[in-house]
C-alpha positions in Angstrom: -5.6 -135.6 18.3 -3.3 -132.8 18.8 0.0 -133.7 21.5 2.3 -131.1 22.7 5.3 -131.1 25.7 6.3 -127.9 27.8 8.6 -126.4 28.7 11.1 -128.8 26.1 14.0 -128.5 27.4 12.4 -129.2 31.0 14.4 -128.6 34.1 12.0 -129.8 37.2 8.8 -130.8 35.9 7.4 -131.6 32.1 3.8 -131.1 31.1 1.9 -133.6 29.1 -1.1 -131.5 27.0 -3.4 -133.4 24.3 -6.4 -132.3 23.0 -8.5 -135.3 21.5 -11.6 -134.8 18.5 -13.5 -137.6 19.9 -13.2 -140.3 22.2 -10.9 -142.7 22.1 -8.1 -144.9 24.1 -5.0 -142.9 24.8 -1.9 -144.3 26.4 1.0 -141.7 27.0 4.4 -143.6 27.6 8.0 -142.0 28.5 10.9 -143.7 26.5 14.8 -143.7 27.3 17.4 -143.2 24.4 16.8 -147.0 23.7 13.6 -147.1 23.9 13.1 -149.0 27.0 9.9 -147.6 29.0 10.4 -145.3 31.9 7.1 -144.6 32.9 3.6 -144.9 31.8 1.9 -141.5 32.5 -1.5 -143.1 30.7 -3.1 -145.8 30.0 -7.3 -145.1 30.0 -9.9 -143.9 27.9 -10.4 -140.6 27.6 -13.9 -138.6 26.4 -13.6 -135.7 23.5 -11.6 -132.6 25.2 -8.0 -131.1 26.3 -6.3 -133.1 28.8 -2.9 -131.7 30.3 -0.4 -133.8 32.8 2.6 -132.9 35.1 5.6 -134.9 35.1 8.3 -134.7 37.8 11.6 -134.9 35.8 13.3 -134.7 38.7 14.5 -138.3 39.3 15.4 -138.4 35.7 18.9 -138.2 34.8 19.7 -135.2 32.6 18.8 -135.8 28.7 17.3 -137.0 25.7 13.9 -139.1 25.7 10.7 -139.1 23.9 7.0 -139.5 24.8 5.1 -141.7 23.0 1.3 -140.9 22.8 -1.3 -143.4 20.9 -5.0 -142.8 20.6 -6.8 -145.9 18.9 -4.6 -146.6 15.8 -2.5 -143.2 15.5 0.8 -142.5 17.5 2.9 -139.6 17.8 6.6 -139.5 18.9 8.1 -136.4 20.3 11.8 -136.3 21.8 11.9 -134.1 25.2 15.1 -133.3 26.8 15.7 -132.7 30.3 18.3 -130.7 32.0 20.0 -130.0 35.2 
């Protein structure tokens, strides 16, 4: 599975893309500096194809987090910043 976030730095909004090889769960979670949850933007199973999500960063306050995204046993952390 392939995972990227754009724009990074995001000002308004944050999209969410994934491309998966074959099937699997996939839960995509957004993490604080201290890794406390924020939000979970996924939690379902997904067939074999590219996926893309819109987040509203909007509410969030101005900077660093990271988006956690797990399909069956792999995971991939990527830091996103936000800014105002």
């Amino acid at each position: 599975s392939q995972f990227s976030i754009y724009p990074n730095p995001a000002k308004n909004e944050a999209t969410f893309n994934f491309h998966l090889s074959e099937g699997s769960q996939v839960s995509l979670n957004i993490l604080d500096m201290n890794g406390r949850m924020i939000t979970q933007l996924v939690d379902e199973y997904y067939q074999q194809g590219n996926y893309s999500f819109k987040y509203n960063v909007r509410d969030l306050s101005a900077g660093i987090y990271f988006a956690t995204f797990i399909t069956g046993n792999k995971s991939s952390l990527q830091r996103f910043v936000i800014t105002r």
